[in-house]
C-alpha positions in Angstrom: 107.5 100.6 124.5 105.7 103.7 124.0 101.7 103.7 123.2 101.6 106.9 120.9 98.6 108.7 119.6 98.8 111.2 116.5 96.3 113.4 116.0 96.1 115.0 112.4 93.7 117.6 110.3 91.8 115.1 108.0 92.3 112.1 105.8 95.2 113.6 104.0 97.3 114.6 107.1 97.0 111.5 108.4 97.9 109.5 105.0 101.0 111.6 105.3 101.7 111.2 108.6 101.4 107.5 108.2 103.9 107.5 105.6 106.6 109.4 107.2 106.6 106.4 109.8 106.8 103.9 107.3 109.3 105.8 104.7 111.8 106.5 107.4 111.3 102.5 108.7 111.9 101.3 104.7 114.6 104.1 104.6 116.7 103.2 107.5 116.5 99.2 107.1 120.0 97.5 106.0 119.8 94.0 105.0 121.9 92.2 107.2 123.0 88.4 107.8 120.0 87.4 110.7 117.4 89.6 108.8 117.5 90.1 105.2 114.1 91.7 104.1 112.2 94.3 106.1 108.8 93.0 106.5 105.8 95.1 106.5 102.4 93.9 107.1 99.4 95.3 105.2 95.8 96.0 105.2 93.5 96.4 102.2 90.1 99.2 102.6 89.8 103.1 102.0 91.5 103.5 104.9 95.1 102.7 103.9 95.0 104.2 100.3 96.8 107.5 100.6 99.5 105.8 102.9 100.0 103.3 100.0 99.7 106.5 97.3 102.5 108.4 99.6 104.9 105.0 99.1 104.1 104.9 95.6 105.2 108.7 95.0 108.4 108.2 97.2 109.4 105.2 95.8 113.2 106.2 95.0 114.1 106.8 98.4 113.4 103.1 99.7 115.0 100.3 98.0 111.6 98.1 97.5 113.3 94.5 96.7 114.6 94.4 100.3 110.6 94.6 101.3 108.7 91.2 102.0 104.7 92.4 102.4 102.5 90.5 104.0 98.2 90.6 104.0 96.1 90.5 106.7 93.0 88.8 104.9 91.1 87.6 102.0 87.4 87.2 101.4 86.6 83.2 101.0 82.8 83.5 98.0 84.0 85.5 95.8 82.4 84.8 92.5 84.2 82.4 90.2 84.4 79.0 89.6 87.7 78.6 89.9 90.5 80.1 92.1 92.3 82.2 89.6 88.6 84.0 88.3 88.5 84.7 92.0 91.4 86.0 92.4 91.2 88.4 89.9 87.6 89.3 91.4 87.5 93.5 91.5 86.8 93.0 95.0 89.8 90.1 96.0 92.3 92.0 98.2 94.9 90.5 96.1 93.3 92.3 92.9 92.6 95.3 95.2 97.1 95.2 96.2 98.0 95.1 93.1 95.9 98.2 91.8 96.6 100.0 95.1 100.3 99.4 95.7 102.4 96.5 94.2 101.3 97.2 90.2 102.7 101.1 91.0 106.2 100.2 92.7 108.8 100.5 89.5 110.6 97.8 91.6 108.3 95.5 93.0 108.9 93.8 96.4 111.0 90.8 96.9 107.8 88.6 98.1 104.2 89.4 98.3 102.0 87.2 100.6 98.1 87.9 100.7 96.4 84.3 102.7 94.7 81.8 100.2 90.9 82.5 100.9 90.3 82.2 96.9 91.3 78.7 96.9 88.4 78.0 98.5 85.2 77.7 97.5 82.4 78.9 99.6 79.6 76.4 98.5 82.1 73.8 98.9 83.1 75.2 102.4 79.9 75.5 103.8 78.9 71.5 102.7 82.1 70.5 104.1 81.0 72.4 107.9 77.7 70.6 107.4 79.3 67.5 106.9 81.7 67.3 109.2 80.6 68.9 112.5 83.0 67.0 114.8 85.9 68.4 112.5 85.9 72.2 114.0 84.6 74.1 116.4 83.0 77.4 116.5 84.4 80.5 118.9 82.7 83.9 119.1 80.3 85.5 121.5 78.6 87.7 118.8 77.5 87.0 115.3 81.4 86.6 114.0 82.7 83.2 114.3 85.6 81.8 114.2 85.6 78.3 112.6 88.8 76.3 114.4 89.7 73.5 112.7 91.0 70.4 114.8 94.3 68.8 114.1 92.6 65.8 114.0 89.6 66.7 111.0 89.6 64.4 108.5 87.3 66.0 105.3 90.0 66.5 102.8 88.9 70.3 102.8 89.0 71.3 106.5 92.3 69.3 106.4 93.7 71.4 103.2 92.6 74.6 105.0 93.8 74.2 108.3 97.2 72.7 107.2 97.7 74.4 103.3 96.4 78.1 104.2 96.0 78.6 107.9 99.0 76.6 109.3 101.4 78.0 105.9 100.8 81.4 106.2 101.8 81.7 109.9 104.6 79.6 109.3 105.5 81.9 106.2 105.7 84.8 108.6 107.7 83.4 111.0 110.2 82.5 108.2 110.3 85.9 107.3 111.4 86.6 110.5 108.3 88.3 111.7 106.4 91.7 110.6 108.2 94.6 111.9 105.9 97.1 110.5 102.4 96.0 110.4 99.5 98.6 109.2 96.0 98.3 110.6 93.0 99.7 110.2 89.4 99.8 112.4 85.9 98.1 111.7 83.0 99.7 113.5 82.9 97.1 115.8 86.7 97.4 116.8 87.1 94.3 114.8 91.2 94.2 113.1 91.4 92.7 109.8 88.5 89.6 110.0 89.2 89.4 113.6 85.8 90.2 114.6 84.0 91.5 117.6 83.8 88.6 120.0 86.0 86.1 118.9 88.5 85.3 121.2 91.9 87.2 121.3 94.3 84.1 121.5 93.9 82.8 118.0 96.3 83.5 115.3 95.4 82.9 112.3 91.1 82.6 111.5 88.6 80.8 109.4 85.7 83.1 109.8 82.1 83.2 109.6 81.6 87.1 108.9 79.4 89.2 111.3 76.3 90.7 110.0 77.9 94.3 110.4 80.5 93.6 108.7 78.8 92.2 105.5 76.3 95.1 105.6 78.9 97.6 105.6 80.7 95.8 102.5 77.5 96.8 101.0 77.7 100.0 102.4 80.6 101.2 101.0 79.7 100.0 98.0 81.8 96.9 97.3 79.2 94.1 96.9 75.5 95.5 95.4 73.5 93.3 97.8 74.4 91.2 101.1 73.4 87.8 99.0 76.4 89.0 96.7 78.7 89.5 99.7 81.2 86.5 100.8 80.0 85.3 104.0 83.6 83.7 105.0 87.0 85.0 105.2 90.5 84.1 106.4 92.5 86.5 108.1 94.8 87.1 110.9 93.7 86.9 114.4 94.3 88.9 116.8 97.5 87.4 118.6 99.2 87.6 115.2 99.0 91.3 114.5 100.1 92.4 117.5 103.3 89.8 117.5 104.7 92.8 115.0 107.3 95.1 116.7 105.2 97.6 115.7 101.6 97.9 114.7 100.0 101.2 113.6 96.8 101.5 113.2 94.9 104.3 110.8 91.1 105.6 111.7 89.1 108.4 110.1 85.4 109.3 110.2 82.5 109.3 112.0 82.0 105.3 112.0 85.6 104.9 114.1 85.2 107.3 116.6 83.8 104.6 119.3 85.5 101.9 118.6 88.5 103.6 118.5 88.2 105.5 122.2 86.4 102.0 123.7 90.1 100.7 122.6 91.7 102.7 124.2 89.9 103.9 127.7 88.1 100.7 128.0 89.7 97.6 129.5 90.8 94.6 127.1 88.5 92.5 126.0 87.2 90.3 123.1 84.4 92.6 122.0 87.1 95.2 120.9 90.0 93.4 119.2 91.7 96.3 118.7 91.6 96.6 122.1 94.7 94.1 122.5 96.9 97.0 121.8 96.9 97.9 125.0 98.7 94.4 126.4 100.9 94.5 123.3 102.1 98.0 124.4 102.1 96.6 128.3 104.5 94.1 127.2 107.1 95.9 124.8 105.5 96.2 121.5 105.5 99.5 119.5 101.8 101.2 119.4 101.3 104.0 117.4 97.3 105.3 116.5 97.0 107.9 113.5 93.8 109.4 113.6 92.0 112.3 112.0 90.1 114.9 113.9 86.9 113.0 113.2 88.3 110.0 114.5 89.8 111.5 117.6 87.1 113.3 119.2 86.1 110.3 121.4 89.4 111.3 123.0 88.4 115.0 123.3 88.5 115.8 127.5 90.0 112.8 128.3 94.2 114.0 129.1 94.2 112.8 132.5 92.9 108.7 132.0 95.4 108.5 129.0 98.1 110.3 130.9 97.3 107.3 133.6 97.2 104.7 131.0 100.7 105.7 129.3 99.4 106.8 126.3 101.3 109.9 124.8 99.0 112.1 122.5 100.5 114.1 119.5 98.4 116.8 118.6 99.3 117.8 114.6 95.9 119.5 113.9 97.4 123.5 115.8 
């Protein structure tokens, strides 16, 4: 399958861009016997807004009950002493869905599936790690880790993780039939979703043990006032799950993705870039499609002839 790159004017022109692809994908789908929802896969940050506004203001000519959604992550500290406070945190992607997308559909989708990092509690969490070292085992070669929990833990909350959130939400996926649209976006690091820079590419579905990059830019961008407020955990898809979609688009703007998103795609695979693995899922068969503005793209700038070797088409919207 084609590895496609789409270069557009500015944030706008690419939110529009981004949802021609996914209007004419909601538009053509007819629920049949073997697949009865379409299934689209979703990411939460700036990034993804006017895509999800574009939806929103085309909504009559897509049939949005026929739509299962699924999320790529969820912050595990949010404050809140219970689940349901922390679900209904400003900053919980679940809160952040439903003001974005799912509380502005007139019809709302058939399922909506965001993973179950509010359940947990992160003091809780990290007493259960201390406790129980022989339960997990930590992967990363950078300041991200992945926590893996072993089939065999026994503390009653590594157990209820790995089995009630981790092992479930894959599982949900797969009885959905798999993503067939999923929507990405691009940390500075390269990092997908919590996927982050380092962490192996096999895994599919992540405790994680936030890098320092990514909690600082959280503060950044001004979703948590300090980096003592910001979550420290989170669960998300890994890697080897996005890019099982049949087709995974992926959205970058600004000046903070123009490396990552050229290392991704002139640089060879590797576990330092997640997003990197796009590559091997266009390689074998999957669907590849990058909408970047200008910005974003200018990494690419002189570069025809080692994307013209590597397969990768370039669509320049910007003339």
């Amino acid at each position: 399958m084609p590895f496609t790159v789409i270069i557009t004017k500015d944030y706008a022109h690419m939110s529009e861009e981004a949802g021609k692809i996914v209007l004419k994908e909601l538009k053509s789908f007819k629920p049949a016997k073997q697949k009865k929802n379409y299934v689209l896969g979703l990411a939460t940050g700036s990034t993804p807004v006017g895509l999800y506004q574009h939806l929103i203001d085309n909504q009559e000519k897509f049939n949005s009950a026929d739509v299962i959604s699924f999320n790529l992550d969820e912050y595990v500290g949010l404050p809140g002493e219970n689940a349901q406070l922390r679900t209904l945190h400003p900053e919980s992607y679940s809160y952040f869905m439903i003001k974005k997308l799912f509380g502005k559909l007139k019809t709302p989708f058939a399922k909506t599936y965001v993973p179950f990092g509010t359940l947990i509690c992160q003091e809780e969490l990290i007493a259960a790690l201390k406790k129980s070292k022989d339960d997990f085992e930590i992967k990363g070669s950078d300041k991200g880790k992945a926590v893996v929990i072993k089939a065999s833990a026994k503390n009653p909350l590594l157990k209820m993780i790995k089995k009630d959130i981790l092992d479930a939400y894959e599982k949900s996926i797969a009885k959905a039939g798999g993503i067939d649209l999923q929507i990405i976006g691009v940390g500075g690091r390269g990092h997908v979703a919590f996927h982050e820079s380092g962490i192996p590419l096999n895994h599919k579905m992540l405790l994680v043990k936030l890098d320092d990059n990514t909690i600082q830019n959280a503060v950044k961008d001004g979703h948590f006032a300090t980096v003592e407020d910001s979550p420290n955990y989170a669960i998300s898809l890994g890697a080897a799950l996005v890019y099982k979609a049949k087709t995974v688009m992926l959205l970058a703007n600004g000046e903070r993705k123009i490396r990552p998103v050229a290392e991704s795609i002139l640089g060879p695979v590797t576990a330092d870039v997640p997003i990197s693995y796009g590559q091997k899922f266009s390689a074998d068969g999957g669907n590849m499609i990058y909408i970047l503005d200008v910005i974003a793209a200018s990494g690419l700038k002189g570069k025809e002839k080692e994307l013209k070797a590597k397969g990768i088409k370039v669509i320049d919207k910007t003339k």
